[in-house]
C-alpha positions as CSV (number, residue, x, y, z in Angstrom):
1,X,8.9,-8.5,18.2
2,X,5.8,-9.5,20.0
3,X,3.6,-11.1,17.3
4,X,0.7,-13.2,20.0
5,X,-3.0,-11.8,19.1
6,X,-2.9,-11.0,23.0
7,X,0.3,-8.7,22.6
8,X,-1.2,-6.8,19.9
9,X,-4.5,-6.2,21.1
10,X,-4.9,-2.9,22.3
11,X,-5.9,-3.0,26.3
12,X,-8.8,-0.1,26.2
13,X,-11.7,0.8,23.7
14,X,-12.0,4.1,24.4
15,X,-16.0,4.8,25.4
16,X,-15.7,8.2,25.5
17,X,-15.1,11.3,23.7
18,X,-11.6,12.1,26.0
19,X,-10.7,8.8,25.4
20,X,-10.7,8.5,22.1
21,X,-9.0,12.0,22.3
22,X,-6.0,10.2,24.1
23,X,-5.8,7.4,22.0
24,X,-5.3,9.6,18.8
25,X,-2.8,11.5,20.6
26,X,-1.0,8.2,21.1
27,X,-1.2,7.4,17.8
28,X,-0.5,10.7,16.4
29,X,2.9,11.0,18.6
30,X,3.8,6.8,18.0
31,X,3.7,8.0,13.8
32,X,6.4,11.0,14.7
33,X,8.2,9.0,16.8
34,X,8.8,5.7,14.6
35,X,9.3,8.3,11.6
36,X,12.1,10.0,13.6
37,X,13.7,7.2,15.6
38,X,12.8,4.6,13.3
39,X,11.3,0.6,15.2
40,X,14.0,0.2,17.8
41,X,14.7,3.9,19.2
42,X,10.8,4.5,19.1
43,X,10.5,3.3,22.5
44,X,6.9,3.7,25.0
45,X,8.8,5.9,26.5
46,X,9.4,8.7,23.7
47,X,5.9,8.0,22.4
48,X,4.3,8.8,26.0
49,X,6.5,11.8,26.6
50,X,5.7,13.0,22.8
51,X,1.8,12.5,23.5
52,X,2.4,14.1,26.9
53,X,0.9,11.1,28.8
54,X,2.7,9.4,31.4
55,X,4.2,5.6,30.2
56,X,1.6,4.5,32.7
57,X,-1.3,5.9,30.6
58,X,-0.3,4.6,27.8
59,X,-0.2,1.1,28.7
60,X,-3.7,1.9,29.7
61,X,-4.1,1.9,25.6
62,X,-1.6,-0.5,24.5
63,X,0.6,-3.4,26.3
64,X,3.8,-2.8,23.8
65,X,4.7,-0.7,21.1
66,X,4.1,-3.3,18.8
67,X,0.3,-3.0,19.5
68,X,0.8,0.5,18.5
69,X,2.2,-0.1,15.2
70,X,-0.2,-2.7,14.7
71,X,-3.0,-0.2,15.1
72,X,-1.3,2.3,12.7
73,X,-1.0,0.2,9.9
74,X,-4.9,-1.0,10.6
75,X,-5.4,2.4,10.5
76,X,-3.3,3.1,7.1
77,X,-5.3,0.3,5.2
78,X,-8.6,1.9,6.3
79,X,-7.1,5.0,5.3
80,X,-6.1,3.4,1.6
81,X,-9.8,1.5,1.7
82,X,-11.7,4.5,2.2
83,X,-10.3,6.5,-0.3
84,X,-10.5,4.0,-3.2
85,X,-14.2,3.0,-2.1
86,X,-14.8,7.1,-2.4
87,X,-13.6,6.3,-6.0
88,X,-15.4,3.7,-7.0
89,X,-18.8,5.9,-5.7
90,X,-18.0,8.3,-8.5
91,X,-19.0,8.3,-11.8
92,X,-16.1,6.9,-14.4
93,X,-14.4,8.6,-16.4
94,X,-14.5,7.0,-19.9
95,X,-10.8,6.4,-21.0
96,X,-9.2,3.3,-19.4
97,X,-6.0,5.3,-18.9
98,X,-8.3,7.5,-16.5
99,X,-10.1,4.7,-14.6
100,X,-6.6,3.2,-13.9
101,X,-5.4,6.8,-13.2
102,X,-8.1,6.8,-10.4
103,X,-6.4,3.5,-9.3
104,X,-3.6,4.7,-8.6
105,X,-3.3,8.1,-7.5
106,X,-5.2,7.6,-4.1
107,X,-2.8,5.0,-3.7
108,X,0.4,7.3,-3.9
109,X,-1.4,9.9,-1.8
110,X,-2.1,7.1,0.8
111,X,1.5,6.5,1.2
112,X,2.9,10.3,1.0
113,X,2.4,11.6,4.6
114,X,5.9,10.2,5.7
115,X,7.8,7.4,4.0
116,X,10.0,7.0,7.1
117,X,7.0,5.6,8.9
118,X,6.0,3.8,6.0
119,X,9.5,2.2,5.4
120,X,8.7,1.0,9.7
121,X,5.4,-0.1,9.1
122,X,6.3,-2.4,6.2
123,X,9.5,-3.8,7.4
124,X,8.9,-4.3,11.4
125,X,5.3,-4.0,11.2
126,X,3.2,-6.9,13.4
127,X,1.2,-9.5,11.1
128,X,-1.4,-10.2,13.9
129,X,-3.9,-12.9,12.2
130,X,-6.7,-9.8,12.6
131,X,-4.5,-7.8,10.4
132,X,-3.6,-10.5,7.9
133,X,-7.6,-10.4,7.1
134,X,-8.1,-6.9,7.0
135,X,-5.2,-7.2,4.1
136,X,-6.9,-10.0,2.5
137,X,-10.9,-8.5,2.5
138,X,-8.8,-5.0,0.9
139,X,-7.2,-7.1,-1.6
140,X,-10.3,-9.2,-2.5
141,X,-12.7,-6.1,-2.7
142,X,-10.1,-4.3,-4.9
143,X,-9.9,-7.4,-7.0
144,X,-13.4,-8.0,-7.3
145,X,-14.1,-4.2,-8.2
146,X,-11.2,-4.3,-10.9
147,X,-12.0,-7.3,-12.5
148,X,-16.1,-6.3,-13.1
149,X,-14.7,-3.1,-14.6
150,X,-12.2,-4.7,-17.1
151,X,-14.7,-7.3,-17.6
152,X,-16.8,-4.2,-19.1
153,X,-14.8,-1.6,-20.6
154,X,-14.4,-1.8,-24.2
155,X,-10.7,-1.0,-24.4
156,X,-9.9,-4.1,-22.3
157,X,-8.1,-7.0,-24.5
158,X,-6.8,-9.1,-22.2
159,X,-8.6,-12.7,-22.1
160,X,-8.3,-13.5,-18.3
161,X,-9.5,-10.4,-16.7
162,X,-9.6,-12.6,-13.0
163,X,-6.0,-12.8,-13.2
164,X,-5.6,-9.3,-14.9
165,X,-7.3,-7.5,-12.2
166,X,-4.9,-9.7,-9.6
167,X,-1.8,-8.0,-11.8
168,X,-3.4,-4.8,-11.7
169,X,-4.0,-4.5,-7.5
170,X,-1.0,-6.3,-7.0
171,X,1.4,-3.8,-9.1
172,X,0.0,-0.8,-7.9
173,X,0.0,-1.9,-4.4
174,X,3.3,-3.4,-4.4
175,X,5.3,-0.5,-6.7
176,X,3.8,2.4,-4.8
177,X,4.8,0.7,-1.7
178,X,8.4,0.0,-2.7
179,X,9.4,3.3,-4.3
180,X,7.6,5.6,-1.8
181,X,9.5,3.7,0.5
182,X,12.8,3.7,-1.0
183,X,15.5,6.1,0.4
184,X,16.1,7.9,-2.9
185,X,13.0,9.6,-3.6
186,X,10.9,9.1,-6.9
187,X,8.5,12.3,-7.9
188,X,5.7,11.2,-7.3
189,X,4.3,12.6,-10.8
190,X,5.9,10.4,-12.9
191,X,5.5,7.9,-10.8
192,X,1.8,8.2,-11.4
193,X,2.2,8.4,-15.1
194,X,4.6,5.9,-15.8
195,X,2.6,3.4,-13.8
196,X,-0.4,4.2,-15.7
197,X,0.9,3.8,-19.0
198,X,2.3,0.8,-17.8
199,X,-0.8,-1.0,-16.6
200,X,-2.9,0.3,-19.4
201,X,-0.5,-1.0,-22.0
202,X,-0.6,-4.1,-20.7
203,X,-4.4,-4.1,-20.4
204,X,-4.8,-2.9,-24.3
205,X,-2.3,-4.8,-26.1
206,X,-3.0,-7.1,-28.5
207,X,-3.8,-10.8,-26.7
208,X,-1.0,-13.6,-27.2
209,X,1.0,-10.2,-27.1
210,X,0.7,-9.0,-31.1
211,X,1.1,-5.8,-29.6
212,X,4.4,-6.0,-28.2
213,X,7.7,-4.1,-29.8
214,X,9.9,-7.0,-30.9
215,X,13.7,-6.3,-30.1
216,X,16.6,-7.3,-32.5
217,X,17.2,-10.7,-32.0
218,X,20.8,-10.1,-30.3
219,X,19.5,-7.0,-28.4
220,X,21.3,-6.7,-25.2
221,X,23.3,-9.8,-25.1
222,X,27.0,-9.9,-25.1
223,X,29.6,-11.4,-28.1
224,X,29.6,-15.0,-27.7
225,X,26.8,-15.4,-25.2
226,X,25.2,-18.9,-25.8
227,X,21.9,-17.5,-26.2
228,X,23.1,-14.8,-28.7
229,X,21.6,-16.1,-32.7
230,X,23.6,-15.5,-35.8
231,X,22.5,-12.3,-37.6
């Protein structure tokens, strides 16, 4: 995989409106193509004949088909950033488990258009140093945002909200990603809800964990295991 900053930049801004026209197409056809084919089938050559371009207007755009993937997960992320900024613009609702509900469900939507390409994307995807930012400013606004909020809302218990609202990007981020992704589907519903009870449990309970269930002692261990205690 071609990971230089000069392999991944794309070779033309479009200036016009016909441009720009072509390089959506591009993009548009590359997303069908790595769906179907998956990294290494989804040659140039399928995504200029799926766009209807010859292979020599496409490397007009872009000098490799990693340039193109590049530019779709750019273009994923602003996606992702757009909608949770929309969000944020909107009044809150007052229950946590709402606020957190708002977290996450334009996260899930973000990654619903086709997990095939998203499954490409995240395993042969380019880390270009531009891209590695773009990730790191998304993570640090989120963070930032989430961490203000749980500094103010009354149902918040936790003690370190910093780190909290770290958990709280993180989890969504990284669960939505990996069961979207998965080859056996999740429904997306529950998904939703059992992530948001999860996150707002955590963000309610009792600090030094009073709020926890505690299990029988011997719960889940086997006869004889060392760690097992006399009843």
């Amino acid at each position: 995989m071609t990971t230089g900053r000069r392999g991944l930049q794309p070779r033309k801004q479009p200036r016009q409106a016909r441009a720009e026209l072509t390089r959506q197409r591009i993009l548009t056809a590359a997303a069908h193509v790595f769906a179907e084919y998956g990294y290494a089938a989804g040659t140039t050559n399928r995504i200029a004949e799926r766009a209807r371009i010859s292979i020599g207007s496409l490397y007009q755009y872009y000098p490799n088909k990693d340039a193109i993937l590049a530019e779709l997960l750019i273009r994923h992320l602003d996606t992702g950033g757009d909608a949770i900024r929309s969000r944020q613009d909107e009044d809150e609702p007052d229950s946590l488990e709402e606020i957190i509900r708002g977290f996450a469900r334009p996260v899930i939507a973000n990654h619903l258009d086709d997990p095939q390409l998203l499954r490409v994307m995240m395993e042969h995807g380019p880390r270009s140093p531009e891209l590695l930012e773009k990730i790191a400013r998304h993570e640090r606004e989120r963070i930032a945002y989430t961490q203000e909020l749980l500094e103010r809302h009354p149902e918040v218990r936790v003690e370190d909200t910093y780190v909290a609202a770290r958990l709280v990007v993180s989890t969504v981020e990284l669960v939505v990603h990996h069961l979207i992704a998965a080859p056996d589907s999740v429904d997306t519903t529950r998904l939703e809800n059992e992530l948001v009870a999860m996150i707002t449990s955590y963000l309610t309970a009792a600090p030094g964990g009073g709020g926890a269930v505690e299990r029988p002692r011997n719960e889940g261990r086997a006869p004889g295991d060392p760690g097992a205690r006399p009843s």
